[in-house]
C-alpha angles and dihedrals in degrees: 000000000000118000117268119272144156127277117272133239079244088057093039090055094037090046098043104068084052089041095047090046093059087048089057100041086049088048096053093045090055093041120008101173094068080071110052133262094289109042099103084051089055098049094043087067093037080073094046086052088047092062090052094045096053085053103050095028082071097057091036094054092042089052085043102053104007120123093253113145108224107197109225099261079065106044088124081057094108103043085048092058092040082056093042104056094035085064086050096058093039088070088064089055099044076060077064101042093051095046098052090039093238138105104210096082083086093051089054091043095062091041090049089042087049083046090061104045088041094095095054086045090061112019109054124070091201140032093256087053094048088050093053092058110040082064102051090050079057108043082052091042092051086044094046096050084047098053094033084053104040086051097055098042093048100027119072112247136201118249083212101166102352109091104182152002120286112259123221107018113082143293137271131099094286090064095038090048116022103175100070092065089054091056089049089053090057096049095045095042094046095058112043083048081055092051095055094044099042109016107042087064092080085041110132122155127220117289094023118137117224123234119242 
């Protein structure tokens, strides 16, 4: 294991969009209304779109920073399969969009699909080290939704704020009772945004040679 530092502007910039996330959905379960009529709604299907992302975000990063050798006829060959299975996946959220009679579930697709993949952005010098860490964001993201999940389905949780279920878009225990998917927000937010500030300082992959 690497010696013990202290988090890095990289890991500050890669953990804050999933910190400030688990601030907000915090925020909106204690007071809803200083966030208009709809935001439960919203995050509700923030958490939808989670499940889809996790899934997609690892076969995107495998195909972005995978060891695949493109010949140079293909050299678009990985842009093309980013693109690919992003469309692929869109088709699951245009079921959401659908559902919930608004557009901007594929917007936030794509920004919660670049918010995955932001750590390995940032974070890796070489493909193998991009890939390492592509799948261990993922491995922590799909922890942290099951346990996020499996909490706030089993646990009992507060209403705070959030007075009753959302009306006209659907059925199942998340729109009778909202408030247990923004719990869940917090919880998984919090701690993949955790594990790029804190754990990816002992991060090496393999191979790496530790500094004296």
């Amino acid at each position: 294991m690497p010696g013990r530092r202290s988090p890095r502007l990289v890991d500050w910039i890669a953990a804050l969009p999933d910190l400030g996330m688990a601030v907000f959905f915090l925020a909106a379960w204690i007071d809803p209304s200083r966030f208009g009529d709809d935001v439960i709604t919203y995050l509700v299907l923030v958490m939808l779109l989670e499940f889809i992302v996790i899934h997609s975000a690892a076969f995107m990063g495998a195909v972005a920073f995978g060891d695949l050798q493109v010949q140079p006829l293909l050299k678009w060959g990985k842009p093309v399969g980013i693109v690919g299975l992003g469309a692929f996946y869109s088709l699951f959220v245009l079921g959401f969009c659908l559902g919930f009679h608004t557009w901007w579930p594929m917007l936030a697709f794509w920004g919660l699909t670049a918010n995955r993949l932001l750590g390995a952005m940032l974070g890796g010098n070489t493909s193998e080290e991009n890939r390492q860490l592509v799948m261990g964001g993922w491995a922590v993201g799909v922890m942290a939704y099951l346990f996020g999940a499996f909490a706030t389905l089993f646990l009992p949780v507060p209403r705070l704020g959030i007075r009753g279920g959302l009306d006209g878009v659907g059925e199942g225990i998340w729109i009778d009772q909202p408030w247990k998917p923004v719990a869940m927000g917090v919880i998984y937010f919090g701690l993949v945004g955790w594990y790029e500030l804190r754990w990816r300082k002992w991060y090496k992959p393999a191979g790496a040679v530790t500094p004296e």
